[in-house]
C-alpha positions in Angstrom: 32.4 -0.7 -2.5 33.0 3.2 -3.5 33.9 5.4 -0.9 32.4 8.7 -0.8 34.7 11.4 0.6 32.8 14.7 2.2 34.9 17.5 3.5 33.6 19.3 6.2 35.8 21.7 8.3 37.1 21.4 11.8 35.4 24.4 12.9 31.7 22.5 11.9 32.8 19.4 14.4 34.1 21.6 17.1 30.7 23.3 16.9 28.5 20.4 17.7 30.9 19.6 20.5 30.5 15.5 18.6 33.4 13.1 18.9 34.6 12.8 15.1 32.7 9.3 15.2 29.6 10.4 16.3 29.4 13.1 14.1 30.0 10.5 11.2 27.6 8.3 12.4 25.0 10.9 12.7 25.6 12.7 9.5 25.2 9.1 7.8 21.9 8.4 9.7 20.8 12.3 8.6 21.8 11.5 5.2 20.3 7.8 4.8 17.0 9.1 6.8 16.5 12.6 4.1 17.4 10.2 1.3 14.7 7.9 2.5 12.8 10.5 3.3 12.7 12.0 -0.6 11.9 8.3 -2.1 15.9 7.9 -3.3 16.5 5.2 -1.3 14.5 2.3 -0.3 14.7 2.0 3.6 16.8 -1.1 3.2 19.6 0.5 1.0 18.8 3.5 3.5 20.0 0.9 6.7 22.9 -0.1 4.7 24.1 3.6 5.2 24.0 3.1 8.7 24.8 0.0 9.3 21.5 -0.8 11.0 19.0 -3.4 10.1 16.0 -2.3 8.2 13.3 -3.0 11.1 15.6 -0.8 13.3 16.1 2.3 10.5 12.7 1.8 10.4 11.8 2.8 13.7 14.3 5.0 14.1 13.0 7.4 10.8 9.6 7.0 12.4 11.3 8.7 15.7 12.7 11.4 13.5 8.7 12.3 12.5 9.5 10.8 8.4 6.6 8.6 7.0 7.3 5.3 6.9 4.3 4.3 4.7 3.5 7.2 1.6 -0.1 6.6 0.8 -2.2 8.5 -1.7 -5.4 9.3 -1.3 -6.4 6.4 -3.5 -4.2 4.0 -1.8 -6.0 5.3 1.7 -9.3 4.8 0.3 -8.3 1.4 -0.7 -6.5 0.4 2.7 -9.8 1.3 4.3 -12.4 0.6 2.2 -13.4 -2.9 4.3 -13.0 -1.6 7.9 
């Protein structure tokens, strides 16, 4: 596994008044959740990120106001065509 390293500065964690691990934690659900969020990542590969299980990221995004489901029009009409 790579490692991605982002520098932020001690002033930003002070600011939020986070423990250094719940800041990481949090940025990593932010990122994983806006990733998913844009159709990068599949919400699987999006759970890895934060080391949840899918069903639970899942839930979690759907908290957070982020579509779970991205239906077009078309696939609406088509979900609800026989009800």
């Amino acid at each position: 596994m790579h490692t991605l390293k982002i520098e932020v500065p001690e002033s930003v964690l002070l600011a939020t008044g986070q423990s250094r691990e719940e800041f990481i934690r949090e940025a990593k659900s932010l990122l994983a959740a806006k990733l998913f969020e844009m159709g990068c990542l599949s919400s699987g590969k999006a759970a890895e990120i934060c080391g949840m299980h899918r069903v639970d990221f899942i839930f979690a995004v759907g908290k957070m106001g982020i579509p779970v489901i991205q239906l077009d029009e078309e696939e609406l009409k088509r979900e609800f065509q026989d009800v």
